[in-house]
N, CA and C of each residue as an Amber inpcrd file, in Angstrom:
protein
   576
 -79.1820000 -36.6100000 197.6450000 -78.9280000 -36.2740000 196.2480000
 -79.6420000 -34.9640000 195.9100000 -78.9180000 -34.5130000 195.1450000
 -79.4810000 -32.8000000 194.9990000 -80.0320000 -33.1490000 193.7900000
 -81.4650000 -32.3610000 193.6010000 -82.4520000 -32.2890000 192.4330000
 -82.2750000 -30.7840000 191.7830000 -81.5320000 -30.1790000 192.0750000
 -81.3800000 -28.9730000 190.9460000 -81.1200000 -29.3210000 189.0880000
 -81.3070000 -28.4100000 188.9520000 -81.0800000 -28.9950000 187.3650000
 -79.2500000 -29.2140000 187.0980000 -79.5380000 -30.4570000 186.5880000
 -77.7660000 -30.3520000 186.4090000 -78.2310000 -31.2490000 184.6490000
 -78.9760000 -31.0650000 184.2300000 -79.3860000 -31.4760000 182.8500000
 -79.6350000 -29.8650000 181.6910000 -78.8880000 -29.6290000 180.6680000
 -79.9700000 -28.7710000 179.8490000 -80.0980000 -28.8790000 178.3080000
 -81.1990000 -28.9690000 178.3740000 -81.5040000 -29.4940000 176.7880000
 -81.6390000 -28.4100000 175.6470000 -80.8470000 -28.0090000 174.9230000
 -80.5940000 -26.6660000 173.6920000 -81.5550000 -27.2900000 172.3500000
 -82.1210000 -26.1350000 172.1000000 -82.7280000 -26.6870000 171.1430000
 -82.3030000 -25.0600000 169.9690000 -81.8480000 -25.4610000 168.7060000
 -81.6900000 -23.7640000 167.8910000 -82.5950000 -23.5650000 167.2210000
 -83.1360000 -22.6260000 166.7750000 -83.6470000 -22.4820000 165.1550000
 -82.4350000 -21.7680000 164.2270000 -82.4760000 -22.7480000 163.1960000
 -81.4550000 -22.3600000 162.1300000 -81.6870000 -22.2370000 160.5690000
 -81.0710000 -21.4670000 159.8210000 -81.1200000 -21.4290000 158.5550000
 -80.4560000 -22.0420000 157.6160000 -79.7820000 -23.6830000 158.2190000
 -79.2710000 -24.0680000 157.3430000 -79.2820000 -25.1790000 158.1030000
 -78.5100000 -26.8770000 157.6580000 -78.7650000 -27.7940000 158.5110000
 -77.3050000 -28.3160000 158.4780000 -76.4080000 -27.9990000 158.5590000
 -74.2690000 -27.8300000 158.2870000 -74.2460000 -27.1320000 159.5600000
 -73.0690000 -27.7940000 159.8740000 -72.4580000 -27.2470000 161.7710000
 -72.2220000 -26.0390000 161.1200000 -71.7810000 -25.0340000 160.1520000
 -71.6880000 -24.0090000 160.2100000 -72.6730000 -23.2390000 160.0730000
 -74.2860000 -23.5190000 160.2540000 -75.6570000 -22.8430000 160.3480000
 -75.4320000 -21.2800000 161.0180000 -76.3010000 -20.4470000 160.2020000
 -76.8390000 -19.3700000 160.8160000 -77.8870000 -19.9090000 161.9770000
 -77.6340000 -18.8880000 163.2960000 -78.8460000 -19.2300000 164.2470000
 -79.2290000 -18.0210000 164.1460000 -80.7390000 -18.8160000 164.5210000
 -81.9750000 -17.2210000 164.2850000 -82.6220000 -17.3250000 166.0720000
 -82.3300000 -18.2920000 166.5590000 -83.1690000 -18.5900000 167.9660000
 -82.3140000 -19.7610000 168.6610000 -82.1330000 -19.3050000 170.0160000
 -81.6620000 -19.9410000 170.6040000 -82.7210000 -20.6550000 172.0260000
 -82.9230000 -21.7890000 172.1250000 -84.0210000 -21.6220000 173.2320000
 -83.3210000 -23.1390000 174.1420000 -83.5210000 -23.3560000 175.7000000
 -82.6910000 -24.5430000 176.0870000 -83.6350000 -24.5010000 177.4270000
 -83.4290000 -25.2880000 177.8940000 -84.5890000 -25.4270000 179.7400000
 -83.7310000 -26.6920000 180.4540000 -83.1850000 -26.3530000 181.3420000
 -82.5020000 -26.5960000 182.5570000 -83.4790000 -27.8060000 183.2930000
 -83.1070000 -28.8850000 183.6320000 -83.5460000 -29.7380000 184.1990000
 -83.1010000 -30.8610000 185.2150000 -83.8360000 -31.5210000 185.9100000
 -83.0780000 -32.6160000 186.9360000 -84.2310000 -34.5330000 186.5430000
 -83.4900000 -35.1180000 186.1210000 -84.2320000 -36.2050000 185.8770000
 -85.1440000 -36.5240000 187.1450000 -84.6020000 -36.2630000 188.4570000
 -85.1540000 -36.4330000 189.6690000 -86.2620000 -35.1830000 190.0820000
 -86.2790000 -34.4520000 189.5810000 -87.1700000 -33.7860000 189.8750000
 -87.5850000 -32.6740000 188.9220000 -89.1490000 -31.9010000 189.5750000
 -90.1300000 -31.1600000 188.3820000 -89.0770000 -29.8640000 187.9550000
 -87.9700000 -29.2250000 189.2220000 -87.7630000 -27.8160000 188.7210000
 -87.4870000 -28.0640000 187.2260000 -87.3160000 -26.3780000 186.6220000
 -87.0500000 -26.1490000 185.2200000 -86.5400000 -24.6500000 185.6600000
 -85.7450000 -24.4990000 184.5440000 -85.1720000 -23.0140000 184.4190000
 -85.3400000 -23.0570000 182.5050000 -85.3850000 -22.0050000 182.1360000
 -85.3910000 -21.5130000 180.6420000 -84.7350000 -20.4350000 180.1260000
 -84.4990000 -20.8700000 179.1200000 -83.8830000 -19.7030000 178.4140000
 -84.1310000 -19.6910000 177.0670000 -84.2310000 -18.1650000 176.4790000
 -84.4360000 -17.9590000 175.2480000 -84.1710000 -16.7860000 174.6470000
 -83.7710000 -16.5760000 173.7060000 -83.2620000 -15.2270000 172.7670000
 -83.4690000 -15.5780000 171.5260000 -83.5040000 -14.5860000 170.3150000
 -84.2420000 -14.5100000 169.2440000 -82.3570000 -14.0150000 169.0860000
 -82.0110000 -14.3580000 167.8240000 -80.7890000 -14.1560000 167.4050000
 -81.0620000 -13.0130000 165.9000000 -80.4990000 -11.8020000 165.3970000
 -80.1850000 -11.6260000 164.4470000 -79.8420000 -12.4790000 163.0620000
 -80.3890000 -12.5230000 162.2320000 -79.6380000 -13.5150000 161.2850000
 -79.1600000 -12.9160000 160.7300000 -78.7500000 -11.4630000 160.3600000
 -77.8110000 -11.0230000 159.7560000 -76.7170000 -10.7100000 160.4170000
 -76.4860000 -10.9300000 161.7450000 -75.0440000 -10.8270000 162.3070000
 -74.8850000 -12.0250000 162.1680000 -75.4430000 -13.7500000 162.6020000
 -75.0640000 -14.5650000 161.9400000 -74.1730000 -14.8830000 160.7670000
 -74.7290000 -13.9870000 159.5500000 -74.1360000 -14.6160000 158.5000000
 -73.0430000 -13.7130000 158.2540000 -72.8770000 -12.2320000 158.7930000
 -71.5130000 -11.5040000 159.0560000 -70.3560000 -12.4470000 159.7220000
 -70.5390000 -13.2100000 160.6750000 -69.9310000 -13.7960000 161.0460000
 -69.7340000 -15.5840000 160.7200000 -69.9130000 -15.4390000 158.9150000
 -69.9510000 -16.9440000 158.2670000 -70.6990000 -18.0700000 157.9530000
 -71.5330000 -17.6880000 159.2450000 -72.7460000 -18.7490000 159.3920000
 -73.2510000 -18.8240000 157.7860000 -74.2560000 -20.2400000 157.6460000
 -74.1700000 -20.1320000 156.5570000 -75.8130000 -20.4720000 156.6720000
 -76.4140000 -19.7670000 155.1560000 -77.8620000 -20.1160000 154.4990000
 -78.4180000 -20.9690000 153.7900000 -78.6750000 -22.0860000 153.6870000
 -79.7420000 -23.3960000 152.6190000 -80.8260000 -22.5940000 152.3500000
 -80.7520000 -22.5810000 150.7440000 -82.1440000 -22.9310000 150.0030000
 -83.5930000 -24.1070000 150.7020000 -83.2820000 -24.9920000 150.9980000
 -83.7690000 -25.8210000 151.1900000 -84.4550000 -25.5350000 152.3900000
 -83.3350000 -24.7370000 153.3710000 -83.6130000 -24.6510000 154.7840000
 -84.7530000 -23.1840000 154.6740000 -84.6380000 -22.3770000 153.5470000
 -85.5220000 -21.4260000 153.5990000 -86.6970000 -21.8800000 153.5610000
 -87.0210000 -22.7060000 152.2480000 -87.7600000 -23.1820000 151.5210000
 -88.8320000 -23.5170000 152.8570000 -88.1720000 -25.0220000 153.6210000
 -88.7760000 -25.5520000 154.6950000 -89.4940000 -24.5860000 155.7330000
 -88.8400000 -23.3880000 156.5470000 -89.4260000 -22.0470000 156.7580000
 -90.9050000 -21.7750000 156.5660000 -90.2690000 -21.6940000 154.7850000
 -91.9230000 -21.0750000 154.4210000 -93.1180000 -22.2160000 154.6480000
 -92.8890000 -23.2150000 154.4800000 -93.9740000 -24.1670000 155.2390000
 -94.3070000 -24.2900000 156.6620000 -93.9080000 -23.8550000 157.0970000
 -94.3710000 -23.4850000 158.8840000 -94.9330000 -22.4310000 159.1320000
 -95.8260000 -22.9610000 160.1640000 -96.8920000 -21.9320000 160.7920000
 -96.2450000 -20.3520000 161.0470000 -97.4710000 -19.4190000 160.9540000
 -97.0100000 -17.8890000 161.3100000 -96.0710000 -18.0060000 161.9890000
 -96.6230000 -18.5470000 163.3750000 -95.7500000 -18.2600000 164.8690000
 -94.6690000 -18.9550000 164.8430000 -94.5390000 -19.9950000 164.2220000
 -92.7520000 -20.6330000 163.7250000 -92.0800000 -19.9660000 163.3660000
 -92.8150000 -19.1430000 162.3190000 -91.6560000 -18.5860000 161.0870000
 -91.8840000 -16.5670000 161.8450000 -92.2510000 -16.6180000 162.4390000
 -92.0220000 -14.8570000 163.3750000 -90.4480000 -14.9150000 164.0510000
 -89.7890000 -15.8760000 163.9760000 -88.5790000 -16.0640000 164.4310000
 -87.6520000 -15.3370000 163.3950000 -87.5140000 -15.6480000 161.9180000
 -87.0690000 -15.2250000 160.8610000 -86.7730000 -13.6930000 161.0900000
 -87.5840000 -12.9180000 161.5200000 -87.4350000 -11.2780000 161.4830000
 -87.9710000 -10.5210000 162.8880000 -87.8110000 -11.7910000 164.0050000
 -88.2050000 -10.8320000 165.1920000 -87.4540000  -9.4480000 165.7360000
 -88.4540000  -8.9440000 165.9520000 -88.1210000  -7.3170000 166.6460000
 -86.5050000  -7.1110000 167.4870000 -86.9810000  -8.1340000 168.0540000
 -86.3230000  -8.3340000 169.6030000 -84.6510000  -9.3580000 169.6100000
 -84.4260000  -9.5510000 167.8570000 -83.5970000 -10.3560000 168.1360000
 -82.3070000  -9.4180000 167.9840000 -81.0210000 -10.0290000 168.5990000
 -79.6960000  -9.5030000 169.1800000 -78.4210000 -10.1850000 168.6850000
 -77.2370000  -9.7000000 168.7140000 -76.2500000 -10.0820000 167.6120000
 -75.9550000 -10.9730000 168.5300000 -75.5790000 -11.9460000 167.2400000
 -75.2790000 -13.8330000 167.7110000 -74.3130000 -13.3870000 168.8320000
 -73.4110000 -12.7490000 168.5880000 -72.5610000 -12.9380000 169.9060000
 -72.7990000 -12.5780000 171.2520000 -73.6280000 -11.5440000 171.6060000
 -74.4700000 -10.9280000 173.1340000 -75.2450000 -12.0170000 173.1080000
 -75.7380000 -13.1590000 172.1240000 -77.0170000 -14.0780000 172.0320000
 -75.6910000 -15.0180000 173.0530000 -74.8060000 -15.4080000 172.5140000
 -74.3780000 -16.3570000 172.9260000 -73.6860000 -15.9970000 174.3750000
 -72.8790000 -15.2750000 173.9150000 -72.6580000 -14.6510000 175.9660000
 -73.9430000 -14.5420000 177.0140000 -74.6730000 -14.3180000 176.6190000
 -75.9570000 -14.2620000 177.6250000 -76.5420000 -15.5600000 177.6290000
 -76.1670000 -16.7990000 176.5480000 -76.8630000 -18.1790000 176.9690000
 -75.5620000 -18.4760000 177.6280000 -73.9400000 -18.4860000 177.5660000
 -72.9660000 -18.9190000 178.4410000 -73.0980000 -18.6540000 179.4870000
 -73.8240000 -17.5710000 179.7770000 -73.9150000 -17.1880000 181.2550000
 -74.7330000 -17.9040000 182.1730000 -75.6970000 -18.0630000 181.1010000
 -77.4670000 -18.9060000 181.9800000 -76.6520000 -20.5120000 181.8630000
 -75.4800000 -20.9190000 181.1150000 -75.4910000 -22.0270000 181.0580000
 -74.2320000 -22.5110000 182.1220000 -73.2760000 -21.2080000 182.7430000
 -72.6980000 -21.1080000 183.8730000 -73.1590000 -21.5150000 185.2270000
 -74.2690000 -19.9610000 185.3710000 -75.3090000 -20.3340000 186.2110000
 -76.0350000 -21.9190000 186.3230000 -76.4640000 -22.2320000 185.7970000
 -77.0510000 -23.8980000 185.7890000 -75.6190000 -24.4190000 186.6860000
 -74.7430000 -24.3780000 185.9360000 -73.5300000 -25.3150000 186.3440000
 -73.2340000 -24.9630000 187.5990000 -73.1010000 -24.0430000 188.4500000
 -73.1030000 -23.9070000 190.1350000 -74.4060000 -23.9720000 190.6340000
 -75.4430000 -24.2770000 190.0670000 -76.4710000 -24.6450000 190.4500000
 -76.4620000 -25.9890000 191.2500000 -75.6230000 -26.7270000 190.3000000
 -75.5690000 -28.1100000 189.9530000 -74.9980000 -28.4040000 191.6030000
 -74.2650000 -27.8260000 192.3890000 -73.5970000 -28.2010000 193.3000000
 -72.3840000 -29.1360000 192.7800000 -71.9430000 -29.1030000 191.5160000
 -70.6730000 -30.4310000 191.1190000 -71.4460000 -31.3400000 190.9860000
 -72.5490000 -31.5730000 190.3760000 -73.1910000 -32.9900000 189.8760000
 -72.8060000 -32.5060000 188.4900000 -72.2890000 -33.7600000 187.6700000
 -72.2820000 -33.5450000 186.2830000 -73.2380000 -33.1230000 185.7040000
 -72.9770000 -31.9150000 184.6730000 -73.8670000 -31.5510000 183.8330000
 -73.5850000 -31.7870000 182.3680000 -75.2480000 -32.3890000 181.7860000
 -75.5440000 -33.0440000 180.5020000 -75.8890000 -31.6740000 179.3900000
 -75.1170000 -31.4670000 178.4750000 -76.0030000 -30.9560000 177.0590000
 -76.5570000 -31.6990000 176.1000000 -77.7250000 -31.5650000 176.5330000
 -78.6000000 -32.6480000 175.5420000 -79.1210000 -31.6620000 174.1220000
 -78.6750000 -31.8640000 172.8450000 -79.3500000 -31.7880000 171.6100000
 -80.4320000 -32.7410000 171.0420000 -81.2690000 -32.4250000 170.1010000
 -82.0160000 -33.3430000 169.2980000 -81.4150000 -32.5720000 167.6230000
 -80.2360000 -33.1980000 167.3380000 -79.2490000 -34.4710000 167.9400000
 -78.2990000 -33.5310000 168.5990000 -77.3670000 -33.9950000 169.2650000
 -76.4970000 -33.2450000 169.5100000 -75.0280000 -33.6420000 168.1180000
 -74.7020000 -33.7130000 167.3920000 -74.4280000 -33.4920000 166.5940000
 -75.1790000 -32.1640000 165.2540000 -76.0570000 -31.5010000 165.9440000
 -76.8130000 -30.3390000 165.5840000 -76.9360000 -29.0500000 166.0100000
 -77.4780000 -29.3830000 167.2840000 -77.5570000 -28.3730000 168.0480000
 -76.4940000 -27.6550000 168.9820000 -75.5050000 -28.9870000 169.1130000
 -74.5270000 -28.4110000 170.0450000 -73.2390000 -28.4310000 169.1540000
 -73.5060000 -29.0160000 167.9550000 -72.1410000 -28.7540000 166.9880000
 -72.1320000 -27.1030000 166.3810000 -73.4410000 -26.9190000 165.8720000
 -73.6210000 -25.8260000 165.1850000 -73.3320000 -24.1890000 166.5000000
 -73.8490000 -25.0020000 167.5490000 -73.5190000 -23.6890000 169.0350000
 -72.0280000 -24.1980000 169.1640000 -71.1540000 -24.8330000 169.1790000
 -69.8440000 -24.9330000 169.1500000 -69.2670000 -23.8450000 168.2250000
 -69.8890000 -23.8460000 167.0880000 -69.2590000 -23.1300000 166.0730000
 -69.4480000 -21.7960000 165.9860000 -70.5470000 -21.5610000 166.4300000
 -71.1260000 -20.1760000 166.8210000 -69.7780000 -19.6060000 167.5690000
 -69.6010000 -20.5830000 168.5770000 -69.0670000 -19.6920000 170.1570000
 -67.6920000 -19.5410000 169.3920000 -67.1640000 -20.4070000 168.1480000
 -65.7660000 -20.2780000 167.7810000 -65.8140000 -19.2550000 167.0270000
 -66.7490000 -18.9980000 165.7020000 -66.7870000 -17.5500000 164.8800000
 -66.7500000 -16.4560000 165.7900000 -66.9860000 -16.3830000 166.7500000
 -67.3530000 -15.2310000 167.6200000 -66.3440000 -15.1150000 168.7580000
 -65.6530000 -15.8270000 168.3440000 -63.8630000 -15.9750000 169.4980000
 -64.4890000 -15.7510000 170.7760000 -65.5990000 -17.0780000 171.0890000
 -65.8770000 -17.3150000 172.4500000 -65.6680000 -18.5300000 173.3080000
 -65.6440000 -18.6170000 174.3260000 -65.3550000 -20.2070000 174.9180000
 -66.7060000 -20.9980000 174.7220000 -66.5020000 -21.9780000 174.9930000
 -67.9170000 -22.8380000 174.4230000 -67.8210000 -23.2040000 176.4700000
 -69.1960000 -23.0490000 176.8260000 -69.0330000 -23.0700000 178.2600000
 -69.8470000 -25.1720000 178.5610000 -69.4910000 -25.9180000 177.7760000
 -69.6880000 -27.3290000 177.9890000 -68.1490000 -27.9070000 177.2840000
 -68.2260000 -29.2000000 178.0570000 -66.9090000 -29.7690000 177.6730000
 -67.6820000 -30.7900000 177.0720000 -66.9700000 -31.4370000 176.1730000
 -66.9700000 -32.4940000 174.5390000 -67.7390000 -33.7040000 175.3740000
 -67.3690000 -33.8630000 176.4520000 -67.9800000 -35.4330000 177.1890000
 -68.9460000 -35.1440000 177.9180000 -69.4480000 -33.9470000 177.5720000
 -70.9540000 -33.5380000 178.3800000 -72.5140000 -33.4770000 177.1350000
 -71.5270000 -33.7100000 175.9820000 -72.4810000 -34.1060000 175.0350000
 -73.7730000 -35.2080000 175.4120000 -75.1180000 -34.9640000 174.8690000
 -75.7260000 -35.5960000 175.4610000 -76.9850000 -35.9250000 173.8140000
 -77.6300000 -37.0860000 173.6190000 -78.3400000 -36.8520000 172.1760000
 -79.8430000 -37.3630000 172.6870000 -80.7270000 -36.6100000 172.4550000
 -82.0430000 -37.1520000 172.7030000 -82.3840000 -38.2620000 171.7010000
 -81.7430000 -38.0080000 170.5560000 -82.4720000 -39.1900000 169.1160000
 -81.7270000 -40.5790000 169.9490000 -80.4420000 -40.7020000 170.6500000
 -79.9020000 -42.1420000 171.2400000 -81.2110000 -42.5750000 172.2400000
 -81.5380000 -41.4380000 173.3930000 -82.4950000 -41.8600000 173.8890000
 -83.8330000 -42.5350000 173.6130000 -84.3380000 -42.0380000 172.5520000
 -85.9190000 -41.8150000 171.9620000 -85.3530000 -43.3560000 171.5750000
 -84.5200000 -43.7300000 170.9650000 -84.2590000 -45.4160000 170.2590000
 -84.2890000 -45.9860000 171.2840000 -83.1630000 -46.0320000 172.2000000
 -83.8660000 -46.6970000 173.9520000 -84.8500000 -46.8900000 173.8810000
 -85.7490000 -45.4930000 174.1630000 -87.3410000 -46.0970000 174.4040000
 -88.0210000 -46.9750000 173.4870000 -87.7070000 -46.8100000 171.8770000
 -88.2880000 -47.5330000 171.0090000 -87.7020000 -48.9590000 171.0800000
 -86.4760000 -49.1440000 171.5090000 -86.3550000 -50.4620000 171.6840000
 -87.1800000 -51.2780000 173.3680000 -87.8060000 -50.5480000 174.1420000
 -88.1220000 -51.3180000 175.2060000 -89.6330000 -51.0180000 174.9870000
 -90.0690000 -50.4020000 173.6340000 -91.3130000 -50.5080000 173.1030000
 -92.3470000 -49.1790000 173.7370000 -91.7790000 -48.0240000 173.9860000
 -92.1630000 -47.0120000 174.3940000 -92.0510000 -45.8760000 173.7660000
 -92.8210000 -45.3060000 173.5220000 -92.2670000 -43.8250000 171.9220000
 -93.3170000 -42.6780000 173.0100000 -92.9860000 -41.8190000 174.1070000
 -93.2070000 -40.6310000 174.1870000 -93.2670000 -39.4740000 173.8600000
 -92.3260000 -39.0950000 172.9820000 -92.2860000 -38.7270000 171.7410000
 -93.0830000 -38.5950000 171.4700000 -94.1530000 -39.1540000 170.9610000
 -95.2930000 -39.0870000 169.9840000 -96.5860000 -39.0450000 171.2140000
 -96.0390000 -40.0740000 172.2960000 -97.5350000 -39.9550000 172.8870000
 -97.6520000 -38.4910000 173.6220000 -96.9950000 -38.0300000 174.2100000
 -96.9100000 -36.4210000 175.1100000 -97.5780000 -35.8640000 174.3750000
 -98.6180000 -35.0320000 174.8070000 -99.2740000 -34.0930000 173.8160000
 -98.3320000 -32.8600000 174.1020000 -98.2880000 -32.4960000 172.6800000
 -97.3920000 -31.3990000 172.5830000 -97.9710000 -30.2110000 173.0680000
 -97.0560000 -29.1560000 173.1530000 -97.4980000 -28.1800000 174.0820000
 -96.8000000 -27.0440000 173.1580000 -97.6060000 -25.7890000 173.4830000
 -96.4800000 -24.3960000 172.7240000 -96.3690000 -24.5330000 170.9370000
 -95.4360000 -23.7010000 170.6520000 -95.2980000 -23.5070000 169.1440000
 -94.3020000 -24.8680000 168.5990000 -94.5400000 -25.0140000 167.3950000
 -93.9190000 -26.4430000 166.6160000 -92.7840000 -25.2810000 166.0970000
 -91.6800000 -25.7240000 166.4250000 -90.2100000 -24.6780000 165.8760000
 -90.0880000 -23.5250000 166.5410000 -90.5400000 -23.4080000 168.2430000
 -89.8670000 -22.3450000 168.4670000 -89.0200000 -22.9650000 169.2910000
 -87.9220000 -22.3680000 169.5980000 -86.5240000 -23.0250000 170.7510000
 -86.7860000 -23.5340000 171.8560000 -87.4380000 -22.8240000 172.6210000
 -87.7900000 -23.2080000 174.0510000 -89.1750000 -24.1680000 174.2780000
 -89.7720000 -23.8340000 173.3680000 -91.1850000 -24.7180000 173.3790000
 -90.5910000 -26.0820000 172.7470000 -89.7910000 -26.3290000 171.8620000
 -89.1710000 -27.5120000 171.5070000 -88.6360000 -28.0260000 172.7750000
 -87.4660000 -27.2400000 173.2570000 -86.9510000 -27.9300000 174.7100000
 -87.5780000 -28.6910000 175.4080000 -88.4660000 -27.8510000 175.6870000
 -89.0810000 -28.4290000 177.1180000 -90.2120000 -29.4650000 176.7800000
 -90.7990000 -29.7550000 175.4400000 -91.2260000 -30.8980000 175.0810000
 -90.3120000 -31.9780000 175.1040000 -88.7100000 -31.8200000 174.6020000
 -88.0990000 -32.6660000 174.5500000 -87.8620000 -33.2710000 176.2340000
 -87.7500000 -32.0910000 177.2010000 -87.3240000 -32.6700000 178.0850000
 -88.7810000 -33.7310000 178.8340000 -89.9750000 -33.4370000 178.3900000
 -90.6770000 -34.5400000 178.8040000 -90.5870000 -35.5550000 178.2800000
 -90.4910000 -35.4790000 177.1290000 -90.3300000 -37.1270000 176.3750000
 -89.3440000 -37.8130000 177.2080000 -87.6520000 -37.2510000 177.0330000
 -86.7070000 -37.9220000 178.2740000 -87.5080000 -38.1640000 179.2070000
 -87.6330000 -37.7480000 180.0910000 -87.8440000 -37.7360000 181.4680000
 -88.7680000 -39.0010000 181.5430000 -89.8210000 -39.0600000 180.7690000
 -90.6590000 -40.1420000 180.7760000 -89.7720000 -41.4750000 180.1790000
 -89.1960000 -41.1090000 178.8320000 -88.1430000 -42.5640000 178.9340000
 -87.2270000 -43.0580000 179.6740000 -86.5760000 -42.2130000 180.6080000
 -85.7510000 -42.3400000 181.5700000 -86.7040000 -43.0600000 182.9210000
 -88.0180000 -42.6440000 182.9910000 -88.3210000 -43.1010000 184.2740000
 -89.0480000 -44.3230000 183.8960000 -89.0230000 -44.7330000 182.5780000
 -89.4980000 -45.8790000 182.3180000 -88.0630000 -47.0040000 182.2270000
 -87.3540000 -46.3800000 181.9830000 -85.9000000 -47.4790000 182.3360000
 -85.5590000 -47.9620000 183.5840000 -85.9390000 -46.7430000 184.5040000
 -85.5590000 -46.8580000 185.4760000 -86.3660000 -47.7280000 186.5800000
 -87.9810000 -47.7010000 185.4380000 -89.0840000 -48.7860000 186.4640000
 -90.2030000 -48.2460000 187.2270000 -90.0770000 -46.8490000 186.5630000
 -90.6580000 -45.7550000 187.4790000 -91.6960000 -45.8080000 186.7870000
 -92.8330000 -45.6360000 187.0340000 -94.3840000 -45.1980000 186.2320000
 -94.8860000 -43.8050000 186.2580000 -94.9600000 -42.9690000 185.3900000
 -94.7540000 -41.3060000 185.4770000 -95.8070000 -40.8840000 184.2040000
């Protein structure tokens, strides 16, 4: 059995919480339940090509913003960020790559939820007359998982000490992907 990553978990930062969200950050990390590798990815998105292209802005979602730490909210107006659409061709690509990685093992897009993260990047890739490079049954939801664990009385989630910035893309990911990984290897009987 091949341990390459054939798992990747997307995590956005957005300015609104509606599948038609502006993204400001895109961040996701490539994984194999069977094993440690990781691959990452991350880009800082424009939010004003975002909302050229429809995406949309919450009050609410600003509001929330301003209550987060510096290094959360440096996402809002980074230097370095690039129009949603080069944002998104350059994560289709890393999310290509993964997929011949995979050798033909199915590959998972996991959101927290995926009704969020991968609805609102669906919509992205459609404003921007792009292909969405995951198919509909590769949907994958960390919140279904995390209830698993809470139903067999396990919340990793909470116990993992967190690591990295609270709201940046990729530092979200790859927390998320430990929490899985640990509920998964606790289903499975594994002690990790």
């Amino acid at each position: 059995m091949s341990t390459a990553p054939n798992e990747i978990m997307l995590d956005l930062e957005t300015l609104d919480n509606k599948p038609t969200s502006a993204i400001v950050a895109i961040g996701a990390a490539a994984f194999n339940f069977e094993s440690e590798e990781l691959d990452t990815f991350y880009t800082n998105v424009d939010k004003w090509s975002s909302i050229a292209n429809g995406c949309t802005v919450d009050q609410g979602t600003l509001d929330w913003w301003n209550r987060q730490s510096d290094a959360a909210k440096a996402v809002l107006n980074a230097e370095d960020a690039i129009p949603l659409k080069e944002a998104l061709k350059l994560f289709s690509e890393w999310v290509v790559k993964i997929r011949k990685g995979a050798h033909k093992m199915e590959l998972g897009i996991w959101g927290n939820d995926n009704t969020f993260d991968l609805t609102i990047s669906e919509h992205g890739f459609r404003v921007c007359n792009l292909p969405c490079p995951w198919n509909y049954w590769e949907s994958r939801s960390v919140r279904t998982l995390v209830n698993i664990g809470d139903r067999l009385g396990i919340n990793p989630k909470k116990d993992i000490p967190r690591e990295g910035v609270h709201h940046n893309a990729v530092d979200d990911s790859l927390h998320q992907v430990k929490y899985c990984k640990a509920i998964m290897a606790h289903i499975k009987g594994e002690q990790k």
